[in-house]
Residue frames relative to the residue before (quaternion, step in Angstrom):
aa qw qx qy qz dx dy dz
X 1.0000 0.0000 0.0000 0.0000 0.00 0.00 0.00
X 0.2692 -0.7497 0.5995 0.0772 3.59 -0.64 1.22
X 0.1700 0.8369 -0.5174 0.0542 3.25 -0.23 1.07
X 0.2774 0.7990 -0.4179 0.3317 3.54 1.35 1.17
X 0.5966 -0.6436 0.4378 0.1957 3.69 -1.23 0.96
X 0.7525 -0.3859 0.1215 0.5196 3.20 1.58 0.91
X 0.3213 -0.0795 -0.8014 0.4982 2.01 -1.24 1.98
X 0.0258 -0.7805 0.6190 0.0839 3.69 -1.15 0.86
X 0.6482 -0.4579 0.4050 0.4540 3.67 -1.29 0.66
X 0.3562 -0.6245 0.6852 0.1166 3.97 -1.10 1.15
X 0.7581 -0.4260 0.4888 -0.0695 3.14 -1.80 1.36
X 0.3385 -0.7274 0.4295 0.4146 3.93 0.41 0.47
X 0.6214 0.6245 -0.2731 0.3862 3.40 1.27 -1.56
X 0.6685 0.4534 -0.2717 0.5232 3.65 0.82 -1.15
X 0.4885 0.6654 -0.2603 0.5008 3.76 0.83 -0.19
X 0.7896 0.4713 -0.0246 0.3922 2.85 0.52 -1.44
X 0.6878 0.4452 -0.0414 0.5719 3.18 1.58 -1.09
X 0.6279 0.4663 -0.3501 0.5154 3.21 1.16 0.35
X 0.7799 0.3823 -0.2965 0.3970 3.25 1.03 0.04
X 0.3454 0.6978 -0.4460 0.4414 3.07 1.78 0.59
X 0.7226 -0.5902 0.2258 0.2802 3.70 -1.56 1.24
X 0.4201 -0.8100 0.3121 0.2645 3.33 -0.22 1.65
X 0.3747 -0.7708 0.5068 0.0927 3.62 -1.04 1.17
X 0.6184 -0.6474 0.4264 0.1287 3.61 -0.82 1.70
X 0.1603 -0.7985 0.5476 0.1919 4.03 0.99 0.99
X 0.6902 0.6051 -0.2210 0.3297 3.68 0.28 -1.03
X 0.7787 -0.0070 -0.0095 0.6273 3.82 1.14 -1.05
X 0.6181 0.3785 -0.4648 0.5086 3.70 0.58 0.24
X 0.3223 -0.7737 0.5010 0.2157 3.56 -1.13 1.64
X 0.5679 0.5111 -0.4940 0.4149 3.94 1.23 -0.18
X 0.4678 0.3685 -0.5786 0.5573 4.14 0.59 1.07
X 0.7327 0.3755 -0.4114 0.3910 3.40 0.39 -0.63
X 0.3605 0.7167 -0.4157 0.4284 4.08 0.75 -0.10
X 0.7958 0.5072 -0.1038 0.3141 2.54 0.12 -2.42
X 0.6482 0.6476 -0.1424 0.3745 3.29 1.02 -1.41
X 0.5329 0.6717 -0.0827 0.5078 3.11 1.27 -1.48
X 0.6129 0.3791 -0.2165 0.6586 3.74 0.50 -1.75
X 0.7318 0.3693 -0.4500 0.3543 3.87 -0.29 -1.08
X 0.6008 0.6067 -0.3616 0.3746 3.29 0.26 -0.74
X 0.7212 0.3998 -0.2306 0.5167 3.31 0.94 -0.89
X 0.6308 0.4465 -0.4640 0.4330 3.47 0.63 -0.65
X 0.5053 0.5807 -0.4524 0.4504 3.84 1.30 -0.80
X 0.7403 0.4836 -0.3384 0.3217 3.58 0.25 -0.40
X 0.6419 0.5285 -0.3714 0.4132 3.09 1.17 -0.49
X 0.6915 0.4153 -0.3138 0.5009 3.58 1.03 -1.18
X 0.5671 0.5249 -0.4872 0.4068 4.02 0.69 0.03
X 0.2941 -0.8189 0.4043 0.2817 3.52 1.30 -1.09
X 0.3401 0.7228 -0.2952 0.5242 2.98 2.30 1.10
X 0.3967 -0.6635 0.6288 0.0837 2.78 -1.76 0.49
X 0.6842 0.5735 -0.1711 0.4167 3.13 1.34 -1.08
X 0.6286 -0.5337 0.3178 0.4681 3.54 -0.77 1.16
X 0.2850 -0.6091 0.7190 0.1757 3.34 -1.62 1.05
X 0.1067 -0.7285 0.6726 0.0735 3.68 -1.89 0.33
X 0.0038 0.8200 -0.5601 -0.1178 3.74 -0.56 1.01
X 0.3575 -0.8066 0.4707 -0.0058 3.61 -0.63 1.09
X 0.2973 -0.7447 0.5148 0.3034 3.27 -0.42 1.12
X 0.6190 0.5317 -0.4656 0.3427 3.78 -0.97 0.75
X 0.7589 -0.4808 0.3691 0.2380 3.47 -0.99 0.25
X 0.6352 -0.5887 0.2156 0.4511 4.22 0.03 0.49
X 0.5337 0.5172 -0.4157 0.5243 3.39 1.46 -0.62
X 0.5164 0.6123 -0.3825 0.4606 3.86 0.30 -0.33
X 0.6027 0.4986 -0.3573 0.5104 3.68 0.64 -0.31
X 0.9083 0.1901 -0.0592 0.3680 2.88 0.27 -1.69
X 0.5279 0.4986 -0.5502 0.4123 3.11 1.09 1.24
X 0.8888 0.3356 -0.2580 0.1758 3.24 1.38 -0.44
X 0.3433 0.6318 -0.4309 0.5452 2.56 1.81 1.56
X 0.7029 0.3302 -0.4224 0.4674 2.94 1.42 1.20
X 0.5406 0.3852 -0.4337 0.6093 3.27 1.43 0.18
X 0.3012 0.7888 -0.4219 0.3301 3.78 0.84 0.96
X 0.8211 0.3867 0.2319 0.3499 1.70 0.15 -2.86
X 0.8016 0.3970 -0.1289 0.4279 3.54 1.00 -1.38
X 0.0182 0.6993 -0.6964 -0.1604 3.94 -0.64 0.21
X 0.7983 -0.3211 0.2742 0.4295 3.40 -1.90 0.15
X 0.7184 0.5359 -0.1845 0.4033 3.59 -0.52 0.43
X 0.6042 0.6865 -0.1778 0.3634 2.99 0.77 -1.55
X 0.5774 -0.7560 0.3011 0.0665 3.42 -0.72 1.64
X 0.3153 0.8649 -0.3901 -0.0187 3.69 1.37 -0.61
X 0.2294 -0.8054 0.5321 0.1252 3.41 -0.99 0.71
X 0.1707 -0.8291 0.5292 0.0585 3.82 -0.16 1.18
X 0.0258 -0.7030 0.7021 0.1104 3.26 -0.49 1.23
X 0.2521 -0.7385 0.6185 -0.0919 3.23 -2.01 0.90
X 0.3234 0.5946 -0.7346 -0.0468 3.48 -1.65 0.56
X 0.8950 0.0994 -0.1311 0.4147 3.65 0.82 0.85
X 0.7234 -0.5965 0.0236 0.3469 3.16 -0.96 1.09
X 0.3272 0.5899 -0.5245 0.5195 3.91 1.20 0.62
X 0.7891 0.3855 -0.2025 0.4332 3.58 0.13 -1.13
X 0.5105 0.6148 -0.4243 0.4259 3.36 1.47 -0.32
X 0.8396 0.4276 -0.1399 0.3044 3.04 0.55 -1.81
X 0.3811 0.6969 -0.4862 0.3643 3.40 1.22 0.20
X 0.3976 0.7524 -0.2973 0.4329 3.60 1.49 -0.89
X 0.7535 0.4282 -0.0692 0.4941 3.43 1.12 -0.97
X 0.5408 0.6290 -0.2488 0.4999 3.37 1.29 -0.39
X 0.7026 0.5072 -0.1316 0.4814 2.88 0.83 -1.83
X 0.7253 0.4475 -0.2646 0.4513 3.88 0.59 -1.22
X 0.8481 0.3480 -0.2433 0.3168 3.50 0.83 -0.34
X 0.5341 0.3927 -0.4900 0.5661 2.94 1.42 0.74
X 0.4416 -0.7877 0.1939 0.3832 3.73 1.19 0.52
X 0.1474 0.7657 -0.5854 0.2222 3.27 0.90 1.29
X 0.2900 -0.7621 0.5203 0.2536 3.87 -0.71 0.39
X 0.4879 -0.6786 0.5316 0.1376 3.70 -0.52 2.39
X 0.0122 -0.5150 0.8571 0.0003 3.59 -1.94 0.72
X 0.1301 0.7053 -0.6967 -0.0151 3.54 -1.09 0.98
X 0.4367 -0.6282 0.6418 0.0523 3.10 -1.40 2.15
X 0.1978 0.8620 -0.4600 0.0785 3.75 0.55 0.32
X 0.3661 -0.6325 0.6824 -0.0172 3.82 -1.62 0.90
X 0.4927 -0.6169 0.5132 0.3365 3.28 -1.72 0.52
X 0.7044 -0.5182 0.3025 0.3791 3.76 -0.74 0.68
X 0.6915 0.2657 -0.0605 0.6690 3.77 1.67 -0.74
X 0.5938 0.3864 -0.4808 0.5166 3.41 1.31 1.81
X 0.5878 -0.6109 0.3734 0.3766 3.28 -1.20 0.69
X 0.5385 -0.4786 0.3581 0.5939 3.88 -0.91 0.34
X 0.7253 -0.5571 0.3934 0.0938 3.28 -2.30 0.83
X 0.2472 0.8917 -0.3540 -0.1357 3.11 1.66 0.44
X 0.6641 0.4357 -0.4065 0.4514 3.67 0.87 -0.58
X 0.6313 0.4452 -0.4846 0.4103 3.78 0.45 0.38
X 0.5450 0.4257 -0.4911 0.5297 3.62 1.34 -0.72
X 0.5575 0.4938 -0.5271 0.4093 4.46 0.12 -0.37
X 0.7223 0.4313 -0.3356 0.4237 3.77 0.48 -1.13
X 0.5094 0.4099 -0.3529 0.6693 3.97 0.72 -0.67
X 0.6963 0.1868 -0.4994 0.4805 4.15 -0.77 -0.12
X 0.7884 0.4449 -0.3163 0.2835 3.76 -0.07 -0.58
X 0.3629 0.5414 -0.3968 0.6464 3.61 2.12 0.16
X 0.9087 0.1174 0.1291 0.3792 3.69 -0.65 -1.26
X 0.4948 -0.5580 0.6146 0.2570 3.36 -1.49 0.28
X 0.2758 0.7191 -0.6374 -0.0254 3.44 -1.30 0.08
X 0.6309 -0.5895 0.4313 0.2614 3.21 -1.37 1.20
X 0.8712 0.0409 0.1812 0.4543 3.69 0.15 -1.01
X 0.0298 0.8526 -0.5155 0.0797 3.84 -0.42 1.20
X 0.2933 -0.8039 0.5139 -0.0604 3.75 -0.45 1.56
X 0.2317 -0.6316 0.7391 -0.0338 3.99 -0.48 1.86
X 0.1024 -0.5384 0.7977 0.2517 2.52 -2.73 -0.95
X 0.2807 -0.8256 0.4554 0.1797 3.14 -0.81 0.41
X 0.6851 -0.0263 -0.1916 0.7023 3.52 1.20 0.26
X 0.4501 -0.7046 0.5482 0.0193 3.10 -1.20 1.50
X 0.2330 -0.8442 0.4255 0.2280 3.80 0.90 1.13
X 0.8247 0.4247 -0.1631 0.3360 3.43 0.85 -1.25
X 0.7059 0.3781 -0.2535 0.5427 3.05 1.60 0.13
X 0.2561 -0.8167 0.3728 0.3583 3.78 2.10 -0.08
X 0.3603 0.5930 -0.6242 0.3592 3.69 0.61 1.25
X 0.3930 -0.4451 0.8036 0.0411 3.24 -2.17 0.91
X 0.0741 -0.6515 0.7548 0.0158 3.63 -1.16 1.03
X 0.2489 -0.6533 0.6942 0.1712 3.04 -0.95 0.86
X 0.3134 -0.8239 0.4720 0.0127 3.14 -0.70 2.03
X 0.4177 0.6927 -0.5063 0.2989 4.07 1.37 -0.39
X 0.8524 0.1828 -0.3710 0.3200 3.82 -0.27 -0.99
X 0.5355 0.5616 -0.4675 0.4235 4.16 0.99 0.14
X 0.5730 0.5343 -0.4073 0.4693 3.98 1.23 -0.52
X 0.5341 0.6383 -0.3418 0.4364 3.21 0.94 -1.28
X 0.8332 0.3283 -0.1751 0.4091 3.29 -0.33 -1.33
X 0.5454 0.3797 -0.4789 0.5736 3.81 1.19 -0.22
X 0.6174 0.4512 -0.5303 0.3660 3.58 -0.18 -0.48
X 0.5032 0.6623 -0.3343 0.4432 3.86 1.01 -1.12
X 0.8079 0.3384 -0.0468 0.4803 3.33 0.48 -1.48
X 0.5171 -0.6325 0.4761 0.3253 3.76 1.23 0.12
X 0.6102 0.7052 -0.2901 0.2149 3.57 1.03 -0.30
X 0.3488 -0.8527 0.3321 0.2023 3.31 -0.16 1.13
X 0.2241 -0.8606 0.4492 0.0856 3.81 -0.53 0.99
X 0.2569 -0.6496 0.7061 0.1157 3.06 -1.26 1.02
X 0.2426 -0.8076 0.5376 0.0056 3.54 -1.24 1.12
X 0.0828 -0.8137 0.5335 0.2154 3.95 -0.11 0.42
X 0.0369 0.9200 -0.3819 0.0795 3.53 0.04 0.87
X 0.1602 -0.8841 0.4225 -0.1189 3.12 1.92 0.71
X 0.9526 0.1537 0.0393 0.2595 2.60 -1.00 -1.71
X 0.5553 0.6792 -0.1686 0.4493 3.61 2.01 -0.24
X 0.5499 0.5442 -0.4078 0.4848 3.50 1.12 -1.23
X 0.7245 0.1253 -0.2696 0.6219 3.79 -2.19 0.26
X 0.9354 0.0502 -0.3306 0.1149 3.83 -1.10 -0.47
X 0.7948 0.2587 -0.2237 0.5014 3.77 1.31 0.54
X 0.6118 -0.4747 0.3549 0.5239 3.81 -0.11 0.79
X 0.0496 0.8471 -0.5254 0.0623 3.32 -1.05 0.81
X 0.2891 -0.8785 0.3448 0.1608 3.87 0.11 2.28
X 0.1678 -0.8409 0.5129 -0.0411 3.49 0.83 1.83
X 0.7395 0.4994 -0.2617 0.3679 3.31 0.61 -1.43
X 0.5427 0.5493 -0.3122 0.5534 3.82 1.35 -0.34
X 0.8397 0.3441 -0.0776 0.4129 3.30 0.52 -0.77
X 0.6508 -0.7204 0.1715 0.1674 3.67 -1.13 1.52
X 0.6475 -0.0791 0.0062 0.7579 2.70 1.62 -0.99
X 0.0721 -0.7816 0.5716 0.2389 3.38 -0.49 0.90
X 0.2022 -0.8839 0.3646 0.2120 3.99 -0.74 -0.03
X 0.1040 -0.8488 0.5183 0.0064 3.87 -0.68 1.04
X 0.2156 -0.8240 0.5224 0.0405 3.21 -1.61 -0.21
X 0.5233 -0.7142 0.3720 0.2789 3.31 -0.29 0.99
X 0.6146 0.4833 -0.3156 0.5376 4.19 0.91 -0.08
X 0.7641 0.3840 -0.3791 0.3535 3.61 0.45 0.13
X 0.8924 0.1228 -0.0456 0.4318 3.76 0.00 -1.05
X 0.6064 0.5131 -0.2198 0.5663 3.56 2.10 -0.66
X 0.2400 -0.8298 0.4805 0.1511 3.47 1.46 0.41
X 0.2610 0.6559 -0.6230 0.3370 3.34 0.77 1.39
X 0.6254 -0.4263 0.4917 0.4306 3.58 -1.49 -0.20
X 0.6646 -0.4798 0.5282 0.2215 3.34 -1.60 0.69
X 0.8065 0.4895 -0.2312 0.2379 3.34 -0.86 1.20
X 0.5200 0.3929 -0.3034 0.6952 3.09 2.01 0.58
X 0.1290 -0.7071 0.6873 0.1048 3.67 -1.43 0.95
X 0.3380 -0.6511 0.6623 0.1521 3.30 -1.03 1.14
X 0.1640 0.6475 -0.7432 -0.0383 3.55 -1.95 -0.07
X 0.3332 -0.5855 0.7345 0.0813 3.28 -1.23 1.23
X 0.0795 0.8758 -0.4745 -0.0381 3.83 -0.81 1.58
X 0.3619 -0.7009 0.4535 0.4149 3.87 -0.29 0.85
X 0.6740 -0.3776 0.4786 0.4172 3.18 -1.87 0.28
X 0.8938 0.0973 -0.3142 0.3049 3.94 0.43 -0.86
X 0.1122 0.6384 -0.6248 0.4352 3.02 0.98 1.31
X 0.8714 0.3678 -0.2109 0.2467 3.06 0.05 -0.99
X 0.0408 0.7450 -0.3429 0.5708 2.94 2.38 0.14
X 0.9572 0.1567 -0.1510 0.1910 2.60 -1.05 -1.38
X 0.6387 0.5472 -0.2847 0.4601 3.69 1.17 -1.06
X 0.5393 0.5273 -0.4493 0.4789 3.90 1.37 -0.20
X 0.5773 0.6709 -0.2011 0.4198 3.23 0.92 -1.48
X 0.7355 0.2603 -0.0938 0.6184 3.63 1.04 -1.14
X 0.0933 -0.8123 0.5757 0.0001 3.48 0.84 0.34
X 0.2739 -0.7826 0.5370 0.1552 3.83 0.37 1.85
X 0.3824 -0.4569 0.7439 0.3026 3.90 -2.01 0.19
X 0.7701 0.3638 -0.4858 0.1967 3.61 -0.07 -0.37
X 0.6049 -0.6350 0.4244 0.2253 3.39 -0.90 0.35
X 0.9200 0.1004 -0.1006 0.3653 4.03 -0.01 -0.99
X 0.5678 0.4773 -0.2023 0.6394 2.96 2.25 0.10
X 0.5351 0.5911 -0.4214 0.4321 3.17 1.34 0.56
X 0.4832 -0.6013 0.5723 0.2782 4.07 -0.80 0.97
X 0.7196 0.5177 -0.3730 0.2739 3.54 0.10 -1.41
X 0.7114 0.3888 -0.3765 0.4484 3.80 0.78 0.16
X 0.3845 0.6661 -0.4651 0.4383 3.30 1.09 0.57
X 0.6810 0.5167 -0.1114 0.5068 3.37 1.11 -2.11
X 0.8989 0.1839 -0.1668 0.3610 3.70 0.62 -0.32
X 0.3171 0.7121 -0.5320 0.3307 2.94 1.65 0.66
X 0.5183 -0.4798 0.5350 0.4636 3.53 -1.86 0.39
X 0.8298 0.3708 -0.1586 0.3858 3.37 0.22 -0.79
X 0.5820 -0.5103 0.2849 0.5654 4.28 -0.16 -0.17
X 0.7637 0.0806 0.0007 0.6406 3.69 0.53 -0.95
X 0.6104 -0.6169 0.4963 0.0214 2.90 -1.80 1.77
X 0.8460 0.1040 -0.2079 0.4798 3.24 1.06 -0.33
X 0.7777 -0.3079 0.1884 0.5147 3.11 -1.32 -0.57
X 0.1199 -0.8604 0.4040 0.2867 3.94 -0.07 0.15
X 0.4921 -0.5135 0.3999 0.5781 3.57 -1.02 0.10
X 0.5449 -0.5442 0.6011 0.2138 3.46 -1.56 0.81
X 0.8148 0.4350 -0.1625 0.3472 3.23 0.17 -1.88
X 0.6650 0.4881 -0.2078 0.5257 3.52 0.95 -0.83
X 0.6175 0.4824 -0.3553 0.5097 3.66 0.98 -0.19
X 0.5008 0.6579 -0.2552 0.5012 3.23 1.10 -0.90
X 0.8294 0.4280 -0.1885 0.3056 2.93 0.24 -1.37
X 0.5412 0.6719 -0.1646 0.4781 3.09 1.48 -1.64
X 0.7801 0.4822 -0.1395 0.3735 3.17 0.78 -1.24
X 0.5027 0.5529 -0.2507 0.6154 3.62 1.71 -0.40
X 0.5445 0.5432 -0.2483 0.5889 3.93 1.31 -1.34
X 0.7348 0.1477 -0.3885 0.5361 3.89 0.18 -0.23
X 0.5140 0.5449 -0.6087 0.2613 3.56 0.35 -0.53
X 0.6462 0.5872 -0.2444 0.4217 3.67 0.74 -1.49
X 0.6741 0.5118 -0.3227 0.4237 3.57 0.79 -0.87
X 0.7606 0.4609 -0.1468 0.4331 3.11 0.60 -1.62
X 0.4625 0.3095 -0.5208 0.6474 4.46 1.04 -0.51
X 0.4476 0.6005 -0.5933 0.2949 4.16 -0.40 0.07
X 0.0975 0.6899 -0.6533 -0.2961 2.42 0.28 -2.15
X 0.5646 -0.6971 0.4207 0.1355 2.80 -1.61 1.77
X 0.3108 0.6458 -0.4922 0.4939 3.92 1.04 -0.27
X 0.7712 0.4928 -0.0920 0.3923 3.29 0.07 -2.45
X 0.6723 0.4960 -0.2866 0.4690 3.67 0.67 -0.92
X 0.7007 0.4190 -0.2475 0.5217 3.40 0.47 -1.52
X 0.5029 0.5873 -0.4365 0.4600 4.32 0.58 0.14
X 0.6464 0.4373 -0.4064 0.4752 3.18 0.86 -1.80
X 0.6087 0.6614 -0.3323 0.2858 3.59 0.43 -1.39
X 0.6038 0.5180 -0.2580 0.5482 3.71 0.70 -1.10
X 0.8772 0.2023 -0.1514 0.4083 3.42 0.20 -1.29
X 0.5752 0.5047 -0.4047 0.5007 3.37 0.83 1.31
X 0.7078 0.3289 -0.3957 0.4840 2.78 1.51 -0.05
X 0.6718 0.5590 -0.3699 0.3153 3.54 1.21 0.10
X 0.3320 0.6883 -0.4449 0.4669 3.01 2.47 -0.01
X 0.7697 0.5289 -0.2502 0.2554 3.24 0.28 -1.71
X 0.6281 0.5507 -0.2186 0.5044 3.75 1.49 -1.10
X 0.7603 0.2261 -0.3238 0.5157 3.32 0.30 -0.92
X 0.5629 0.4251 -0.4897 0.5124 4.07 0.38 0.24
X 0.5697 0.4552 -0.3677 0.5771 4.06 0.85 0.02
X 0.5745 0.4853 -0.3504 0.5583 4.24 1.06 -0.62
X 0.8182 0.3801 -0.2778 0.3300 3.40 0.49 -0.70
X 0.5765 0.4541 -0.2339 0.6377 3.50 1.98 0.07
X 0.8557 -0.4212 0.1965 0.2276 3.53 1.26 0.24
X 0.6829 0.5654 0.1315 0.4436 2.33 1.58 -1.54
X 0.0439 -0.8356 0.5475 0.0055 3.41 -0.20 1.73
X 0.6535 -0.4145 0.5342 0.3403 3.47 -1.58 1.01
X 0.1610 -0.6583 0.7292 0.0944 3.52 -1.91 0.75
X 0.6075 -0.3180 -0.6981 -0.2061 1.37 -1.29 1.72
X 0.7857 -0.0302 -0.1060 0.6087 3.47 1.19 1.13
X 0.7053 -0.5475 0.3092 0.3274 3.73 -0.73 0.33
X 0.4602 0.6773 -0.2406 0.5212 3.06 1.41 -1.25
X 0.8104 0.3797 -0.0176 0.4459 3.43 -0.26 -1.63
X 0.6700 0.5327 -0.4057 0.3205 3.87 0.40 -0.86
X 0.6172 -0.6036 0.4818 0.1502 3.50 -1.43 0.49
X 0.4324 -0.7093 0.4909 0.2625 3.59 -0.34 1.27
X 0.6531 0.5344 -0.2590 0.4700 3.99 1.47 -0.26
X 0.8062 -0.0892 0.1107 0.5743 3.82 1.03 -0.67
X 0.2789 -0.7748 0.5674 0.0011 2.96 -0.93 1.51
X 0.2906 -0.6889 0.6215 0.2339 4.22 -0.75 1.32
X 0.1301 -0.7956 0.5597 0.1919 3.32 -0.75 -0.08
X 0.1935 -0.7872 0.5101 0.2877 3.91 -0.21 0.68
X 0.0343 0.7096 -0.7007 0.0657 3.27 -1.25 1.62
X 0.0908 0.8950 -0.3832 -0.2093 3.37 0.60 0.50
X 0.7746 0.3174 -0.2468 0.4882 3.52 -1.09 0.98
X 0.5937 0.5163 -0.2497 0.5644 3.73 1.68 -0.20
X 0.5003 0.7678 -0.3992 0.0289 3.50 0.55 -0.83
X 0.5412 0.6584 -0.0695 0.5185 3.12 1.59 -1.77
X 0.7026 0.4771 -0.2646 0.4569 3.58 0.68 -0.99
X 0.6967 0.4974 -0.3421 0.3874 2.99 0.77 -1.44
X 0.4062 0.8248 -0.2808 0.2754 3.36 0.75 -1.08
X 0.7744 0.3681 -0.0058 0.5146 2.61 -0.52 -2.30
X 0.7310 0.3773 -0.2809 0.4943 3.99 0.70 -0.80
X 0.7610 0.4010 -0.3730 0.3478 3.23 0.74 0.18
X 0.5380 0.4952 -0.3361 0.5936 3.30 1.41 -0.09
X 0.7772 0.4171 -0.2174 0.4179 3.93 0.80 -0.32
X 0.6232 0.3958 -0.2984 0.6050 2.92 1.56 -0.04
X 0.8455 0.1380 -0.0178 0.5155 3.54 0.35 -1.06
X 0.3548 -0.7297 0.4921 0.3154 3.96 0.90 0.69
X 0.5317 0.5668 -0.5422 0.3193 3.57 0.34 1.46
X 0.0376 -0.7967 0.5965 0.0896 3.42 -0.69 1.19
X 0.1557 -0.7565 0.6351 0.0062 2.77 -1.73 1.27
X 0.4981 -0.7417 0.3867 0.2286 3.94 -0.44 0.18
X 0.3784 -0.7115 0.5322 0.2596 3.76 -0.64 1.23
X 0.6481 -0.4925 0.5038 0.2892 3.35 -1.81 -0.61
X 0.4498 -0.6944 0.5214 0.2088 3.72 -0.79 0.92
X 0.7406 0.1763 -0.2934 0.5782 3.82 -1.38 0.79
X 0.8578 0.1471 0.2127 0.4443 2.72 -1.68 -1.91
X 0.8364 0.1976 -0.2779 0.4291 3.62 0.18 -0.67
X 0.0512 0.8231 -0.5537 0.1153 3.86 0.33 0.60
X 0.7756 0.2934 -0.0254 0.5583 3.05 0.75 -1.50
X 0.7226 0.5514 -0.2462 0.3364 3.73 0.78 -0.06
X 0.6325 0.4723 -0.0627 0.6106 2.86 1.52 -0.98
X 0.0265 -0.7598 0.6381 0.1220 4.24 -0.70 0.86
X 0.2647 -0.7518 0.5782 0.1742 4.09 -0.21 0.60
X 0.3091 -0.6799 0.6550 -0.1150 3.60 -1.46 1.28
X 0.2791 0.7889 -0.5475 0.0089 3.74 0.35 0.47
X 0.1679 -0.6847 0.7029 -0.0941 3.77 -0.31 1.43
X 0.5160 0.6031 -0.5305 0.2978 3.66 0.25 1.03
X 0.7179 0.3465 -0.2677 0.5413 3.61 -1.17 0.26
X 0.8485 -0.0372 0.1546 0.5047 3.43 -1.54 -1.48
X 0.6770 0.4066 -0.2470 0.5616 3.93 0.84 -0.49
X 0.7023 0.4188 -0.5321 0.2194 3.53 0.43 0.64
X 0.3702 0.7689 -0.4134 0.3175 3.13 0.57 1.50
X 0.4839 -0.7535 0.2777 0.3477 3.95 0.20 1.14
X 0.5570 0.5051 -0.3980 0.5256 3.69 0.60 0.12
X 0.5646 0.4516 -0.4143 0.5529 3.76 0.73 -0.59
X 0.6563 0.6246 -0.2600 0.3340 3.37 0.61 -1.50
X 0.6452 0.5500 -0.2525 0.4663 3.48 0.85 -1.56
X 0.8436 0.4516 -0.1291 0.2603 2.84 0.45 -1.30
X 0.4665 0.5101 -0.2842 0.6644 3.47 2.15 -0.17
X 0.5240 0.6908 -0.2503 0.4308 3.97 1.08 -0.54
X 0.5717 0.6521 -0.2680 0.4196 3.19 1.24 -1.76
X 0.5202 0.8357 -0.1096 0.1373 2.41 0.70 -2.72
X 0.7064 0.6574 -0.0188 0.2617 2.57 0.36 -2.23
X 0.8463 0.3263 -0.0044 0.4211 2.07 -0.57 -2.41
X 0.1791 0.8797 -0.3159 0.3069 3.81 1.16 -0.27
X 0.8267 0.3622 0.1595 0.3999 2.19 -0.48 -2.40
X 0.7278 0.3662 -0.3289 0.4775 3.46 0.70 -1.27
């Protein structure tokens, strides 16, 4: 039982569809269809209008090249933060030599909003990069009053939204570039980055006309065709089967299942002790942290070796403290849950 905050456990159908006879992306027009339809179904679950892009590479691939896009040398970027996604943008930004501001929070605080108002009302800044669910720490930022105040400020917003798209409502249509992936809630295979792009996004990345080359967006927007290169076949495929399933759901329907798996999973963690990082309030209807502190690792390793259930530790400082619950995608469904719960509680 894969019970990790992405990579998630694949769907029999999506399986199934990957091993069907691989299709020539370049000269056979039924990939080019297909593509087309995905794209659209991608719009619906972003809740956009704005051009979608799907990128051969893995989720970090988005959210670099919507900064080797977006940013030239100079360039002002504001990094808001309450965990280590929002950290690392910090890094994005400096190496394409954009100069980082980080509005930043303890990992088990809400975002900084009255310090991110005092930093816009000091300085100007071209371009300013959130998350909305912090995978590694299972927070949901509630992104309304920091958009607000970029929109105030004209500031354009990059949005990591990973771990959020298909299983919680997600304010795409506000936002410039907003960014996903096929391994987390669309219980597709690993290996396609999604971005939902605005019109002055695109503005701006022509305007900056990027040097880099496969992390660059702008050959997406001016290709004759949707993708510039060859594309993955299988993983489109697949992806594409992953929204079909989502979308006969219906997202309303989907984003319930989500909720009630994660309140299965918490209140069956309350009754073993065991409190959600970094609080109920704040956690993600996709992936629950659990504070185990100094246990995490153990559990693990004992829970995959004892009961063939894998669940996912914490990153940096919290490795060992933190035990991760990802009830997203194909696994947000309370009987998986229970049954990874059991597990657990087992062990502990």
């Amino acid at each position: 039982m894969l019970l990790t905050p992405g990579p998630t456990a694949l769907p029999p159908s999506v399986r199934e569809v990957m091993s069907e006879q691989l299709i020539n992306p370049d000269v056979d027009p039924a990939f080019a269809d297909r593509y087309d339809a995905l794209l659209d179904k991608l719009g619906t679950v972003f809740g956009t209008n704005d051009e979608i892009v799907v990128m051969g590479g893995e989720g970090i691939l988005g959210l670099e090249a919507a900064i080797a896009s977006t940013v030239a040398p100079g360039d002002r970027v504001l990094c808001l933060s309450n965990g280590p996604y929002g950290d690392g943008f910090t890094d994005f930004v400096e190496s394409y030599g954009g100069e980082s501001t980080l509005v930043d929070a303890d990992y088990d605080d809400p975002l900084p909003i009255v310090d991110l108002e005092r930093t816009l009302e000091r300085g100007e800044f071209d371009l300013a990069t959130l998350v909305h669910c912090e995978t590694p720490t299972g927070t949901l930022n509630d992104l309304a009053p920091a958009l607000d105040l970029f929109e105030e400020h004209g500031v354009l917003t990059v949005v990591d939204a990973v771990s959020s798209l298909g299983g919680t409502p997600v304010p795409a249509d506000r936002i410039d570039i907003c960014l996903g992936a096929s391994q987390k809630c669309f219980s597709a295979p690993p290996g396609l980055a999604i971005a939902s792009v605005s019109d002055a996004a695109w503005e701006r990345i022509e305007a900056r006309d990027p040097e880099s080359l496969y992390t660059n967006l702008l050959p997406w927007h001016d290709a004759e065709q949707p993708y510039p290169y060859t594309h993955l076949t299988t993983l489109v495929v697949a992806l594409d089967e992953a929204l079909d399933l989502l979308l006969e759901a219906g997202l309303d329907a989907v984003y319930d299942r989500h909720r009630e798996a994660a309140v299965v999973c918490r209140e069956r963690g309350a009754e073993m002790g065991l409190d959600p990082y970094p609080g109920p309030d704040r956690s993600s209807p996709t992936v629950t942290a659990f504070s185990v502190p100094g246990r995490a690792t153990a559990l693990q390793e004992r829970l995959r070796e004892a009961h063939d259930v894998t669940l996912s530790t914490g990153f940096g400082d919290l490795t060992d403290d933190v035990l991760r619950v990802g009830h997203m995608g194909y696994n947000a469904d309370v009987e998986t849950v229970e049954r990874a719960m059991a597990a657990l509680e087992a062990e502990l």
